[in-house]
Backbone bond lengths (Angstrom), bond angles and torsions (degrees), N, CA, C in turn:
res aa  C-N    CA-C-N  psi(-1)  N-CA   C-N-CA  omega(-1)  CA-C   N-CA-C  phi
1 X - - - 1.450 - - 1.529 108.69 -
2 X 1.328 113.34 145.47 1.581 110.74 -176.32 1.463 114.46 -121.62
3 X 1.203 115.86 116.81 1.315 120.75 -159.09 1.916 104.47 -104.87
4 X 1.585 108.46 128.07 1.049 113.43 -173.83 1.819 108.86 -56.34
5 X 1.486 120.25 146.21 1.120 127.99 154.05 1.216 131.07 -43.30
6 X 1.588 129.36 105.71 1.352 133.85 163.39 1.487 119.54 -1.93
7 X 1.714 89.47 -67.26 1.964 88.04 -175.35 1.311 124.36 -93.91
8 X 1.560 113.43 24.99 1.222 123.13 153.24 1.341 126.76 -66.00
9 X 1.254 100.76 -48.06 1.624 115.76 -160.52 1.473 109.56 -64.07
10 X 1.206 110.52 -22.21 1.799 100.61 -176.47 1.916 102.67 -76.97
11 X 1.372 123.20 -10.97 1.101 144.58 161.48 1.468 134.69 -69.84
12 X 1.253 91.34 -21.29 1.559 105.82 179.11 1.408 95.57 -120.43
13 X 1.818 140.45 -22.18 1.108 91.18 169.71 1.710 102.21 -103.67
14 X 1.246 135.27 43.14 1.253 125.45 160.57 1.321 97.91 -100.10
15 X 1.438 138.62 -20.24 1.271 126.08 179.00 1.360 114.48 -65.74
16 X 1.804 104.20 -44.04 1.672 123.82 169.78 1.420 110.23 -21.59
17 X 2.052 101.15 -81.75 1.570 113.08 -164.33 1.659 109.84 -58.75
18 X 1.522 114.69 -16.06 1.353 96.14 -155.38 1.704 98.21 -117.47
19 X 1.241 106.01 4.65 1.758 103.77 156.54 1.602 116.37 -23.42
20 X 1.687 107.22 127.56 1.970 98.29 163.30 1.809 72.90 -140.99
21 X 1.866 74.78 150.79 1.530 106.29 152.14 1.807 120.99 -53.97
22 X 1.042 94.21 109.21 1.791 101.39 178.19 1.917 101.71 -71.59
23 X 1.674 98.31 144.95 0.912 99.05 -169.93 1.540 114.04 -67.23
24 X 1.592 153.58 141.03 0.999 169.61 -139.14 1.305 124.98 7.34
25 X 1.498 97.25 52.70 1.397 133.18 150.83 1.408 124.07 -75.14
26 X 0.893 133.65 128.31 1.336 136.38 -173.97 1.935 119.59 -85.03
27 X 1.473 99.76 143.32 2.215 83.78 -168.94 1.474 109.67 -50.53
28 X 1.228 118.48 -10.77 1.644 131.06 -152.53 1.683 99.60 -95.92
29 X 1.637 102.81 -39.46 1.418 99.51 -161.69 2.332 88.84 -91.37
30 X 1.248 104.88 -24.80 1.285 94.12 163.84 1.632 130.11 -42.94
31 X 1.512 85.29 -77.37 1.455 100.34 178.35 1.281 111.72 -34.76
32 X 1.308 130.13 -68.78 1.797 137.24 163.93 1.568 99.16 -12.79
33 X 1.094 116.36 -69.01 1.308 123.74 -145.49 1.964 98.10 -81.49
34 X 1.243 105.69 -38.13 1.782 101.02 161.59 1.381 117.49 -44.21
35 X 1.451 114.20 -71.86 1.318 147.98 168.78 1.594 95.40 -21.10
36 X 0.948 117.48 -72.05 1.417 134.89 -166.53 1.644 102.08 -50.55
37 X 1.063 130.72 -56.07 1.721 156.23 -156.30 1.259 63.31 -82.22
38 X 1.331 130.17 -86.25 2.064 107.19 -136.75 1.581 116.19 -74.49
39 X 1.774 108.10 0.76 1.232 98.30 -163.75 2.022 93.44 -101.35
40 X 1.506 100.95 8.69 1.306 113.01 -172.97 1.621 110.08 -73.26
41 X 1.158 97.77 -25.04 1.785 114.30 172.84 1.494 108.05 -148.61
42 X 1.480 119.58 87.79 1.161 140.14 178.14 1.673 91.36 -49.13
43 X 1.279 137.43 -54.87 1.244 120.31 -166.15 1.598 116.09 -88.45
44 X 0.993 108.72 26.13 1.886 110.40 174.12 1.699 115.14 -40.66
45 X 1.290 109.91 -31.69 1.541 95.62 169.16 1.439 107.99 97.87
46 X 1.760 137.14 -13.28 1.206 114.47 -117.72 1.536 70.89 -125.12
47 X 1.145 149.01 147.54 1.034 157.69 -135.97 1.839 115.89 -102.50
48 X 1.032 137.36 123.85 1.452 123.68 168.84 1.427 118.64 0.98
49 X 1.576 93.43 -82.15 1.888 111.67 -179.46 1.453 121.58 -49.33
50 X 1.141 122.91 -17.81 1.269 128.91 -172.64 1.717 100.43 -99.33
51 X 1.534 109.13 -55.78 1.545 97.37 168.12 1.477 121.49 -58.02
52 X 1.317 131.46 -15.44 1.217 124.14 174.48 1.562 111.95 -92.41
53 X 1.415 108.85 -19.12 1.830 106.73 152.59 1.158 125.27 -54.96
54 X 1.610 110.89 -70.24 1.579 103.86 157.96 0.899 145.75 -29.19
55 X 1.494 115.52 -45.96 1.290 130.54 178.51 1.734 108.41 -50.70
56 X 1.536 111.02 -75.53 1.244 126.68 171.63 1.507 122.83 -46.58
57 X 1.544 124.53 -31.58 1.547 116.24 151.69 1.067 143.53 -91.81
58 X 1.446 94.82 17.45 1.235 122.47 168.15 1.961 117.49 -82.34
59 X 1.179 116.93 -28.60 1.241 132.98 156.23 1.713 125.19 -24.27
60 X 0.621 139.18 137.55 1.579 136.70 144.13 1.663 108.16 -60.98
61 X 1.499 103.67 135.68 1.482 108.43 -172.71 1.046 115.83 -61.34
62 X 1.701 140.94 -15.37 1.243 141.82 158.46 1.280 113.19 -60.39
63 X 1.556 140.36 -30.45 1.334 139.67 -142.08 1.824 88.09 -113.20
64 X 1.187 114.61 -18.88 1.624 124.60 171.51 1.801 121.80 -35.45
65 X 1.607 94.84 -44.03 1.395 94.33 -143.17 1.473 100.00 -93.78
């Protein structure tokens, strides 16, 4: 089993919270690309609710509503 590096993780989860939708990106090709980041350190720690915060302010304020 391969266990992510200690001093990664403060790296992966600032990449986490501070995810945005790139402009003409698609919600589909987002999500992928979230997905992707958290599965980069399966043990991030960071809770459901909080990845689905991120997730969602991660949006462009048009793609919000």
């Amino acid at each position: 089993m391969y266990l992510q590096p200690l001093n990664r993780r403060p790296t992966i989860w600032k990449d986490i919270s501070g995810i945005r939708k790139l402009m003409g990106e698609s919600l589909y090709e987002y999500w992928e690309r979230f997905k992707r980041l958290c599965a980069s350190c399966p043990h991030h720690q960071i809770s459901e609710q909080l990845l689905l915060q991120y997730f969602y302010e991660g949006l462009n304020t048009m793609d919000n509503d």
